[in-house]
N, C-alpha and C positions, 0 to 999 in steps of 0.2 A: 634759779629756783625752778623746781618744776612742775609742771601745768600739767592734770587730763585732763579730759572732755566728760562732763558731767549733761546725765538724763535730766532732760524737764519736767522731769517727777522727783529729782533730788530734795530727801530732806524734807516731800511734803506731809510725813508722817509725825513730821516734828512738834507742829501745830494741834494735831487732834490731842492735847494732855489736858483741855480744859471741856468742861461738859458741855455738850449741845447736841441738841436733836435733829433730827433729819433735816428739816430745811437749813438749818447754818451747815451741816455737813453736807448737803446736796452745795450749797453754794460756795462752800471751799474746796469742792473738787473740781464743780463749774470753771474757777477761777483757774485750777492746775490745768485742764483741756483747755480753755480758752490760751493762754499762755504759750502752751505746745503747740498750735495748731492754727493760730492766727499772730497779725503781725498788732504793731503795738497800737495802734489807732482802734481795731477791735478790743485789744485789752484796756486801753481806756476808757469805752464809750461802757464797755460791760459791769467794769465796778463800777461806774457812777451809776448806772441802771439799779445795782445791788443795794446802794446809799438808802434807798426808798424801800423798808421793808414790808412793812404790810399795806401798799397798797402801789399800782403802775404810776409810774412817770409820764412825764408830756414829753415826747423827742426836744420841745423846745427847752422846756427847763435842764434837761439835759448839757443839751448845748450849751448855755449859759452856766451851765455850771463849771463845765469842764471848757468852756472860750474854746469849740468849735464850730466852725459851721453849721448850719442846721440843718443845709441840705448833703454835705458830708455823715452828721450823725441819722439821719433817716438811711441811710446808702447801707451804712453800717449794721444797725437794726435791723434791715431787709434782711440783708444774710443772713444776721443770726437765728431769722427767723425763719428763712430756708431750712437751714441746719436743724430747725428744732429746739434752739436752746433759749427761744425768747417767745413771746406773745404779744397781739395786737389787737386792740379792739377800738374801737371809734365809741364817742359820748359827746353827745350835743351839751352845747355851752352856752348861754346867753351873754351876747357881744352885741351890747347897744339895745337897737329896736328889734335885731332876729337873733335867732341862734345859728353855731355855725360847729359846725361837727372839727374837733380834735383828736389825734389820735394817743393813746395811750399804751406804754411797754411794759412789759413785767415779765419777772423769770418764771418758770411754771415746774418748782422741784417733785410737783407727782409725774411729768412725764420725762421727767431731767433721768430715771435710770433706763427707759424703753432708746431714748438719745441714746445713749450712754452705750448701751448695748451696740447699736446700729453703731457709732463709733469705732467699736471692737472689732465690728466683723466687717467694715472696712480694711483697717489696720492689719487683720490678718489676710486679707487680698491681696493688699498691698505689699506685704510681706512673702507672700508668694509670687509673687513677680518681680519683685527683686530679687528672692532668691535664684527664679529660673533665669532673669538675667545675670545675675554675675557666674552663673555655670556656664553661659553659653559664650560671658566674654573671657572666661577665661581662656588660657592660650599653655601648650605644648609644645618642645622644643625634643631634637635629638641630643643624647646627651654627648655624640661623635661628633668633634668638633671638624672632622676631616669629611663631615656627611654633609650634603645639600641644605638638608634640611635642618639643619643646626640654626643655621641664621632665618630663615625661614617660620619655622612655626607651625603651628595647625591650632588652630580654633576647636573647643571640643565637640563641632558637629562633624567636623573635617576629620577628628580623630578616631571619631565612632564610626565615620565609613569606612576607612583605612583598616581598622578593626575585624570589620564587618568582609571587606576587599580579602585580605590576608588570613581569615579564618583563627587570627589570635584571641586570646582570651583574655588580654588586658591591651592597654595603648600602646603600641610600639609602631617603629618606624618600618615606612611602605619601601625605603631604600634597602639600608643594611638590617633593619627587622632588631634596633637595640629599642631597648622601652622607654618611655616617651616622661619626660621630666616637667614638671607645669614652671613654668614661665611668672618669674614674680617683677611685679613694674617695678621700674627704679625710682620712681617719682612718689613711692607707696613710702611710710614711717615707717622704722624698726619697732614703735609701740601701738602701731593701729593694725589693727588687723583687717587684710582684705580679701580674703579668702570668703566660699562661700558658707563654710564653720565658722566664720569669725562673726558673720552680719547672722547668720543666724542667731547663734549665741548671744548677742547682744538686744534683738529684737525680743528674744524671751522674755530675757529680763527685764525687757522695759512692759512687755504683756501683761507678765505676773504682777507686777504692780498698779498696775491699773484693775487688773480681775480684782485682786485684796483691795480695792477703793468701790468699785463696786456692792462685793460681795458686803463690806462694814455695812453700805450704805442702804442696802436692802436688808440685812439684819435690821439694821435701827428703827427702817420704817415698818418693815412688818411686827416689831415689837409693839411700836406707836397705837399700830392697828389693833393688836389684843387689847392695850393697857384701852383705850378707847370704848372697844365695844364690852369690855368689861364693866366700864364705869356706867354704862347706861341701863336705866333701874329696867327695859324691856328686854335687858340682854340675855342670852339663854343658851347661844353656843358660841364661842373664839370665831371672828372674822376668816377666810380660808383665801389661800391667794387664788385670783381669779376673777376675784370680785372688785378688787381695787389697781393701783398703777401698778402693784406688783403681777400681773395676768402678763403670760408668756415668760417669766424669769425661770423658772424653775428648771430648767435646761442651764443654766449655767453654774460652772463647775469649777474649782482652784485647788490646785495644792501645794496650801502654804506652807507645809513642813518643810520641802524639800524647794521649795523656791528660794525661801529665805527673804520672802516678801514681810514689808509689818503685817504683824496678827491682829485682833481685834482692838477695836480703840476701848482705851481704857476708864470709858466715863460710863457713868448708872445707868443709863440706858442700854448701852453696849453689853454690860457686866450681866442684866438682866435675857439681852438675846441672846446672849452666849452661853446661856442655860436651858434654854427652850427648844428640843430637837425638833429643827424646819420642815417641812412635808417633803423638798426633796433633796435631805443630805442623804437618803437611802443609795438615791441612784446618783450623787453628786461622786462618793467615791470610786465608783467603776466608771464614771462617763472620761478620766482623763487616764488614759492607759499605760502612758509615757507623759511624765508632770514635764520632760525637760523638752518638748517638744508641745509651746502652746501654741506654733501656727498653724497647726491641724485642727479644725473644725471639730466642737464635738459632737457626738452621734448617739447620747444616751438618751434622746427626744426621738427617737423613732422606734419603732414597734419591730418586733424581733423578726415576726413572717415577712414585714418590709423590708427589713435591713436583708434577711437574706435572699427576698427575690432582685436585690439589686447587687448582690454578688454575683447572683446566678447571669444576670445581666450582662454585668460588667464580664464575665468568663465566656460569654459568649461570641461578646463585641471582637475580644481578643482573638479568638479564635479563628471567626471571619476577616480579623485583619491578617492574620498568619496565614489564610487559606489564598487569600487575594495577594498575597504578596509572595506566594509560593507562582502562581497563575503566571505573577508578570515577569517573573525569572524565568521561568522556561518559557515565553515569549521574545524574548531578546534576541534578536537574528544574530546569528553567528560572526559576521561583517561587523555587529558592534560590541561583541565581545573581547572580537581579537585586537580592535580597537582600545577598548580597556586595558586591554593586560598587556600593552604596547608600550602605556605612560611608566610601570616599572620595569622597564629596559633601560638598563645604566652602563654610561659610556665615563672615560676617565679624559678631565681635560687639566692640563698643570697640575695633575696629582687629585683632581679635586670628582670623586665620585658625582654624577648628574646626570637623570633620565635624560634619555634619546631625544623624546618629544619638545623638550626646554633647549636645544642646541641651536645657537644663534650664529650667523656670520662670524662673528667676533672669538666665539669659542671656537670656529672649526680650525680658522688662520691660528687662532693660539694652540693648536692638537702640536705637540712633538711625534717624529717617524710613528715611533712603536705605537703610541695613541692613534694616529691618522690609519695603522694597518688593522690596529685592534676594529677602529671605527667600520673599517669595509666589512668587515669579517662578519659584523654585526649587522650592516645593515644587508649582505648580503645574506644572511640568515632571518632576519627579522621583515624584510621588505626595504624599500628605498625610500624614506619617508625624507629623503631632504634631494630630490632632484636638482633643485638648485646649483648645487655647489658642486655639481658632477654629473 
């Protein structure tokens, strides 16, 4: 039978078919990140935390509920309250003849999407560095099985100087100059994909689904927010974000047509934000310019004289780097140039193509005649760079 590998977000769209307002839906996405993101000892201490809805917990009832430790569920709690996704306040309690101060936990769904967000723009850090490492560990081979460099390799920073050396315009080999074929592990699945297309593609997808979790989630509350200040008999204009946990959202941006992420949830609350055009779905549709690329940061929260004096910037940087690195090439004494261009001198040993520089004991005794004369010929042309053996 057979088995994928399923996201820790499968399937949690399945759930939002029954009605609830922002705090049950802040706390069932709560529970999806907690899940992804922590091991099970935090996803246990977090739904008992949940059990207690309108009012905190004591770390000890906790514990006792869930038969751990107490100074394990406090350890637990800290973090989550690192992270942002829990709260802590002390309440004196009268215990006997004094009072003695308890601590008390609670989940806190008005700043559970500013979390939420910070989440996000981790993830996509994160995702930028794994993509720059798996480019960097991937690996090029020649594809001439009679070349050096066949068994060999090159790493794509090795490849891009060989590149850069040889004055080619794609990867190819520094020996016989054939183009350079990527190197797939043997230890990789025929159904996983390892490439740095694959982990991107895949990171997407798990992005967009958490944007569309977001995005439901501040619909619902900013609706909460009108239906609210509508209902109050001093009310006179619609709450604006800014004012409430929604202040700083408005920069973020999804595009669920083309992700194929779940759309809005399908309960009264929902039905009613999904008729209300938000303050910033203006700038929500141009902020993502390429929907199938969400680990790029969006840039539709900055101001256009800003955006382009950091082009101007960035074109400058560049420039100075190409002017400084123009400086240190024609700096290079000649003695280390010839140096250079010495490692692609190629000598033949049992047939087998291999620069000058790589020739060891072992190879020169293995040279046949015509190889052994070829080799003077060369290094009397080249210099005598193996005194040793003569």
């Amino acid at each position: 039978m057979e088995t994928s590998a399923r996201s820790p977000f499968h399937g949690v769209a399945a759930g939002w078919l029954l009605p609830m307002g922002s705090r049950a839906l802040a706390e069932r996405i709560a529970r999806t990140v907690v899940r992804a993101f922590y091991d099970d000892v935090h996803v246990v201490v977090f739904d008992a935390l949940l059990v207690e809805k309108e009012q905190p917990a004591k770390d000890t009832d906790i514990a006792e509920h869930i038969r751990l430790p107490p100074k394990l569920v406090r350890t637990t709690l800290q973090k989550l309250k690192r992270d942002g996704l829990v709260f802590e306040r002390s309440q004196k309690q009268a215990a006997g003849a004094k009072k003695s101060s308890v601590f008390l936990w609670g989940f806190d769904h008005d700043k559970f999407p500013r979390v939420f967000r910070y989440r996000m723009l981790m993830m996509r850090r994160a995702a930028t560095e794994k993509l720059r490492s798996a480019i960097e560990e991937e690996r090029f081979t020649c594809p001439n099985e009679s070349c050096y460099m066949h068994e060999r390799g090159l790493t794509t920073m090795e490849a891009m100087q060989v590149r850069k050396q040889i004055g080619a315009t794609e990867f190819a080999c520094e020996i016989c100059s054939a183009p350079l074929v990527k190197m797939r592990s043997p230890a990789a699945s025929s159904d996983i994909g390892t490439t740095a297309e694959d982990i991107k593609a895949r990171l997407n997808r798990q992005m967009m689904q958490l944007e569309a979790m977001v995005t439901n989630l501040l619909q619902v509350m900013y609706q909460e927010k009108q239906d609210a200040a509508a209902a109050r008999p001093d009310a006179k204009e619609p709450v604006r974000p800014g004012t409430s946990a929604l202040a700083g959202t408005e920069t973020i941006s999804v595009k669920l047509e083309e992700s194929g992420a779940p759309g809005l949830l399908p309960t009264p609350v929902a039905s009613r934000a999904a008729s209300v055009a938000l303050p910033w779905e203006a700038s929500a549709s141009s902020a993502v310019a390429d929907g199938d690329d969400a680990v790029e940061p969006p840039t539709s929260g900055l101001a256009p004289a800003r955006y382009e004096e950091i082009l101007r910037q960035q074109e400058a940087d560049l420039e100075e780097e190409k002017r400084q690195l123009q400086q240190q090439q024609a700096s290079v004494p000649p003695e280390e140039r010839d140096e250079a261009l010495s490692s692609v001198v190629t000598v033949t040993v049992q047939g087998v193509v291999m620069p000058l520089d790589t020739i060891t004991e072992e190879h020169f005794a293995a040279m046949t005649d015509d190889e052994y004369r070829r080799y003077e010929e060369i290094v009397q042309k080249e210099g005598d760079y193996h005194d040793e053996f003569g």
